[in-house]
MARKOLPA-261266 format. One record per residue: x, y, z of N, C-alpha, C, CB in turn. Coordinates in steps of 0.05 Angstrom, whole numbers, plus 5000, padded with zeros to 4 digits. Atoms other than C-alpha are relative to their C-alpha. Glycine has a CB too. Layout:
N
XYZXYZXYZXYZ/...
END
This chain:
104
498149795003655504941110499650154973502849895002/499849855027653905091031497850225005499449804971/503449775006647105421053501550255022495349795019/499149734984651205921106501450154981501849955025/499049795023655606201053498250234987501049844976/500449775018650906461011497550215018498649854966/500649874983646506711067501550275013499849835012/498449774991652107071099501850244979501849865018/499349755013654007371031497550124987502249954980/502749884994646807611022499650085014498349925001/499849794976647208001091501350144998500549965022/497649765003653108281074499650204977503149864993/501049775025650508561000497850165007498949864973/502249735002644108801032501450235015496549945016/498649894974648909141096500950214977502649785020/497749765012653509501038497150104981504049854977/500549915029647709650985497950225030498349714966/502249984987643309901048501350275014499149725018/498849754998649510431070500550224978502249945008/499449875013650010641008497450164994501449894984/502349875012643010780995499950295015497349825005/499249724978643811261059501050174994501350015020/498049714999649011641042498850164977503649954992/501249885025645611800975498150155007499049824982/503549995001638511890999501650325023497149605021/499749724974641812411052500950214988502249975027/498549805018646212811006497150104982503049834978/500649915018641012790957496850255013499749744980/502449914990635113101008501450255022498149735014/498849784984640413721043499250164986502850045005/500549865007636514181009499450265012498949914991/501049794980634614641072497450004997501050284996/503449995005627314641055498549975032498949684977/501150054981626914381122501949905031498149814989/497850094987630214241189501449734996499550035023/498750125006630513531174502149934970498749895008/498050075022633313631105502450325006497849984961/498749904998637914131135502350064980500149945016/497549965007644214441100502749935019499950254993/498549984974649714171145502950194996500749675011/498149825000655114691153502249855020498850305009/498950064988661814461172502950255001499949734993/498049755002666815001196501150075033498250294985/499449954972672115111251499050235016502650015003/500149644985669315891270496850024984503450354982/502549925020663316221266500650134977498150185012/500249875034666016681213500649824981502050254993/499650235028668016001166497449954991501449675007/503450135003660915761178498250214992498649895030/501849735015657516451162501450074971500450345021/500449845034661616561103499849674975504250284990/501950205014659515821078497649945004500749795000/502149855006652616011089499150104980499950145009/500549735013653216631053501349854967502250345019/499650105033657016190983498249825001503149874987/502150235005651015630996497850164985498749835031/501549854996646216200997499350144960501450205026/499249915025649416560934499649814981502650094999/500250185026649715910891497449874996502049784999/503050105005642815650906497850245000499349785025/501749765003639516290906501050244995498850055020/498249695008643316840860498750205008500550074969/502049714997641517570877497750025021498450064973/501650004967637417380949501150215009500649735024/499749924978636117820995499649885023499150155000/499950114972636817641066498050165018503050045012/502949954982629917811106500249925028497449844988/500550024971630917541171502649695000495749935011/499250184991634917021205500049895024501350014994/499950084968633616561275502449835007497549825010/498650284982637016071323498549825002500850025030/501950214993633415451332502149785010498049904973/498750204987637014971382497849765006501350125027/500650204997633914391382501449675012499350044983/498850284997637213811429502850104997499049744977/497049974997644313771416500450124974501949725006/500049925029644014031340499050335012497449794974/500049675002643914841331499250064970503350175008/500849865030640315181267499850274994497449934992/501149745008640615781231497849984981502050164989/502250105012634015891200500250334983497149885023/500249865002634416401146498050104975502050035004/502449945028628716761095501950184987496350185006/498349925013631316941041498050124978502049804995/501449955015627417350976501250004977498950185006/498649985023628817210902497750034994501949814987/502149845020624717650850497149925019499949854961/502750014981618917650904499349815015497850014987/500650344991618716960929502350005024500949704970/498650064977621116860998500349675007498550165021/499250244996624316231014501049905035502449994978/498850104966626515921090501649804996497749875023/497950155002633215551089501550005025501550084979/499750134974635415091145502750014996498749725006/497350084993642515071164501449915028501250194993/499350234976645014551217504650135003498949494978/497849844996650815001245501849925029498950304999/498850094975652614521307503050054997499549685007/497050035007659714441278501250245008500649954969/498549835001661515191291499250195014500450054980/501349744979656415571340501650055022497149945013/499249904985659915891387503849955006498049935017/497750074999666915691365501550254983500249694990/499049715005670916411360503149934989500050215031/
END
């Protein structure tokens, strides 16, 4: 019985140190760069979700212009995919917009 204790509290520290690493490692890789490091947008309407976009947009890329923007449905997830240009440099920023496509 002494050797189950510390076993079962050694599953349990890797279990909590192993969620936490996740939540970190995910937050810290929402950069948009890519669909899987998506921006996830959470918003009851499309216009909530377009105009937190448009302050993501503004604070990670002051003074962008907006060059183009798609749809990319992929599966049950929905993306806006948008290029964006700062001082000459065009950029592509993912935004994971399931939360609010088509909700008026």
């Amino acid at each position: 019985m002494s050797r189950v204790i510390p076993i079962v509290v050694l599953g349990l520290a890797l279990v909590a140190g192993c969620r936490t690493m996740d939540a970190a490692a995910s937050a810290s890789v929402a950069d948009g760069s890519t669909r899987e490091r998506a921006v996830v947008i959470r918003a009851g309407s499309e216009m909530a979700g377009i105009a937190q976009e448009g302050a993501w947009l503004r604070e990670h890329f002051p003074g962008c212009v907006k060059r183009e923007q798609s749809l990319i449905v992929d599966g049950r997830r929905s993306y806006d995919v948008v290029k964006v240009e700062v001082d000459g440099v065009t950029h592509e920023i993912w935004f994971d917009i399931t939360s609010f496509l088509g909700k008026w």
